[in-house]
C-alpha positions in Angstrom: 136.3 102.9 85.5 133.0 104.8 85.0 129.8 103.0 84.3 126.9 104.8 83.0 123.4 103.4 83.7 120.4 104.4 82.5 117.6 103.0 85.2 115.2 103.9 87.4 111.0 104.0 86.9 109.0 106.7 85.7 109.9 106.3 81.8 106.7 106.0 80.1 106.4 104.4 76.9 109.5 101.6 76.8 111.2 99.9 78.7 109.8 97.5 81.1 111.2 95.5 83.0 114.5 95.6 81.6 115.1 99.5 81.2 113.0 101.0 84.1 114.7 99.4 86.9 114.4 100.4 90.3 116.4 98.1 92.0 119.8 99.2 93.1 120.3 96.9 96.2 122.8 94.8 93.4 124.9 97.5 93.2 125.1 98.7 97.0 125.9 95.2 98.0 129.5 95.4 96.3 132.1 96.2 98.4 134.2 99.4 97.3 131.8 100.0 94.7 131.0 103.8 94.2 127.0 104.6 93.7 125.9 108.1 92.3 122.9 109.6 90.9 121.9 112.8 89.7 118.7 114.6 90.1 119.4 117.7 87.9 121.3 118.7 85.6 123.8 120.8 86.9 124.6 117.5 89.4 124.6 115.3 86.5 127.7 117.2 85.6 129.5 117.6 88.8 128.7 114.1 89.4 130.0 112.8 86.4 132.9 114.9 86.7 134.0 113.5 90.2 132.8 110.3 88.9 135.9 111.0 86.6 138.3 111.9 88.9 137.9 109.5 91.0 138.6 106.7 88.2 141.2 108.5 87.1 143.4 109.6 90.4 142.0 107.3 93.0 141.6 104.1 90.4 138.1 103.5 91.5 134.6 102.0 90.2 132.0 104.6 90.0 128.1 103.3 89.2 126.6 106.8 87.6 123.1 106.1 87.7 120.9 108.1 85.1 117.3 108.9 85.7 115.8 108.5 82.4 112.5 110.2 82.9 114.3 113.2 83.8 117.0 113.0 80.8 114.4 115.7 78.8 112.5 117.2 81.7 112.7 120.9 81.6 109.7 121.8 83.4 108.6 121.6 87.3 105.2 123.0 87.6 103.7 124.0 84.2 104.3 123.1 80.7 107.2 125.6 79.5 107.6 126.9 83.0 111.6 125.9 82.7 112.4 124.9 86.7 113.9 122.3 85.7 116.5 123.5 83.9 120.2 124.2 85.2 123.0 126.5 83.6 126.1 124.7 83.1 128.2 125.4 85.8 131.7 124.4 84.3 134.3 121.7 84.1 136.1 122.2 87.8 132.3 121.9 88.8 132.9 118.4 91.0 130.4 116.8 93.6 132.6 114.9 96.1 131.2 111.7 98.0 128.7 112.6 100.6 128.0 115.8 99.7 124.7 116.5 99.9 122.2 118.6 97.9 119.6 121.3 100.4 116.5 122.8 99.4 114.9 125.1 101.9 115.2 125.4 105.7 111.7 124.9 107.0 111.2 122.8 110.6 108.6 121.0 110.6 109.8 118.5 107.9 112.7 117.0 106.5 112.3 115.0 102.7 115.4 113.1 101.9 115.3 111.7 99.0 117.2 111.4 95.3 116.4 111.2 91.6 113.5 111.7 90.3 112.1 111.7 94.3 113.9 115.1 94.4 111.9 116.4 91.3 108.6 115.1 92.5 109.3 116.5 96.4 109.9 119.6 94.2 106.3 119.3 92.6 104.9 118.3 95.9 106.0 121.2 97.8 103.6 124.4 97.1 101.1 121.8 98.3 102.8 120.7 101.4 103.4 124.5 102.5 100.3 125.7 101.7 98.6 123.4 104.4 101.0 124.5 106.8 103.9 122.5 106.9 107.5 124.6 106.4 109.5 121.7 104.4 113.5 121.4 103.5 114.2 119.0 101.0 117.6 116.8 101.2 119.4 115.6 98.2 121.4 112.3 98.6 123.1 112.1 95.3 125.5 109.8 96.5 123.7 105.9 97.4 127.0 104.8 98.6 129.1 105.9 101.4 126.5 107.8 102.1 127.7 110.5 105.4 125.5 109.9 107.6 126.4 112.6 109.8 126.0 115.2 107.1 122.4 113.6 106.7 121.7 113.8 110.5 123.1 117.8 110.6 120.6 118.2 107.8 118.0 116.8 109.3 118.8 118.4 112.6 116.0 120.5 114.1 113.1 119.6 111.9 110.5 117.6 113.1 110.1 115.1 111.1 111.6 113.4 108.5 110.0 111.5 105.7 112.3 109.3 103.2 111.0 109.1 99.6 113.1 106.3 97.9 111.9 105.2 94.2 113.7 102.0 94.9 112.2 99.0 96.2 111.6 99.1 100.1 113.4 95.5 100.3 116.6 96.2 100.1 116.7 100.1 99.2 118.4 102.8 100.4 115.9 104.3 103.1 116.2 101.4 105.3 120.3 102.5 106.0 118.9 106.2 106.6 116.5 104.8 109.0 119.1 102.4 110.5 121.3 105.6 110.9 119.2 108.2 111.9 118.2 105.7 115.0 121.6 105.2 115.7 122.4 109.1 116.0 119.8 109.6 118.6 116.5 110.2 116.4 113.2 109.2 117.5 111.9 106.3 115.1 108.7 107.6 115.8 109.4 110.7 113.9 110.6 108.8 110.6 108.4 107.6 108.1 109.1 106.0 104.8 107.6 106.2 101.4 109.0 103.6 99.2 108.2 101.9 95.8 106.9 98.3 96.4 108.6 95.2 95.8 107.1 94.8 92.5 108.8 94.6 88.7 108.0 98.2 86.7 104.9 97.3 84.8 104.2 98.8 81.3 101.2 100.8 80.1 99.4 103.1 81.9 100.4 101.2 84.9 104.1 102.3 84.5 103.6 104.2 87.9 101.6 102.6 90.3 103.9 101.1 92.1 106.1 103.9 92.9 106.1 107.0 95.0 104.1 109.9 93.4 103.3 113.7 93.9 100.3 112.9 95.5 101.3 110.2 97.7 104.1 112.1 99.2 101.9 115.4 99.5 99.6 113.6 101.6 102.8 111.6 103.6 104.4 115.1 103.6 101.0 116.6 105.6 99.9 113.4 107.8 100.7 115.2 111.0 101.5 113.4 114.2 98.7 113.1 116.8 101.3 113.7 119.9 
């Protein structure tokens, strides 16, 4: 079985508390229980699709997890611009478990991240380069089973790494990356999280304060180090 649902913050103008959810920890706490998420469109498909296959030839339970502020986002920098828009790349398209998305190869920072963290890492970047720092940008799209490995090859000659996580940081995803990337070898010192707070959505012109935002992770992103 395949269950679609619609979550996540950043939807302004409904919603609430019961729409724009951020709390997955629910759904990562079942055992067996298959977690995806899309960032983009053209991984909304191939997630889906796998989603699919794996209900259908592997009889399991697939949470797909839809971002609705991205559902109509088109643009990344400027109104019209169009970055955020993905040809359709077909129906053998398929993203298996694990498989992670990569955005650039800089070494001085690693951003891992999902969802709508992926599109505002995206926004944040020209900002984060242009004071100096060379940036790649990690996709997750899987919150379950995540391979750690993969996410420590990825990470593997940068710097730093900085985890943006929409979700609550009680109970959300970047507390396993930290756990894991600690227990591959990497310096905790050199891992810094930027995570929503434990705090209901709130409506209004507050619909965003309590989660991660261009800004904040532009100045995370550049927050170099003393040593």
């Amino acid at each position: 079985m395949v269950v679609r649902i619609a979550g996540l913050g950043y939807q302004k103008g409904f919603g609430g508390h019961f729409h724009n959810d951020n709390s997955i920890a629910v759904m990562r706490d079942i055992p067996g229980l298959l977690v995806c998420c899309p960032s983009n469109g053209a991984d909304a498909v191939g997630l889906l699709q796998e989603a699919i296959r794996l209900a259908d030839e592997e009889q399991r339970v697939v949470i797909y997890l839809e971002p609705i502020a991205l559902y109509h986002t088109r643009d990344l920098h400027q109104p019209d611009d169009g970055k955020w828009m993905h040809a359709d790349p077909g129906p053998l398209h398929r993203l298996p478990v694990g498989r992670l998305g990569l955005w650039g190869d800089g070494k001085d920072l690693a951003i891992v991240t999902y969802a709508n963290g992926m599109f505002l890492s995206r926004q944040a970047l020209p900002e984060i380069e242009k004071a100096g720092v060379k940036t790649r940008l990690i996709d997750l799209r899987w919150l379950t089973s995540i391979d750690h490995d993969a996410v420590h090859q990825a990470v593997r000659g940068c710097k730093r790494v900085l985890i943006v996580d929409e979700c609550r940081r009680s109970g959300s995803v970047s507390e396993e990356l930290v756990t894991a990337l600690v227990e591959r070898g990497w310096p905790s010192d050199r891992i810094a999280r930027l995570t929503a707070e434990d705090s209901f959505i709130p409506l209004g012109v507050a619909s965003t304060v309590t989660m991660p935002s261009k800004e904040q992770i532009v100045a995370a992103a550049t927050d170099r180090p003393k040593n």
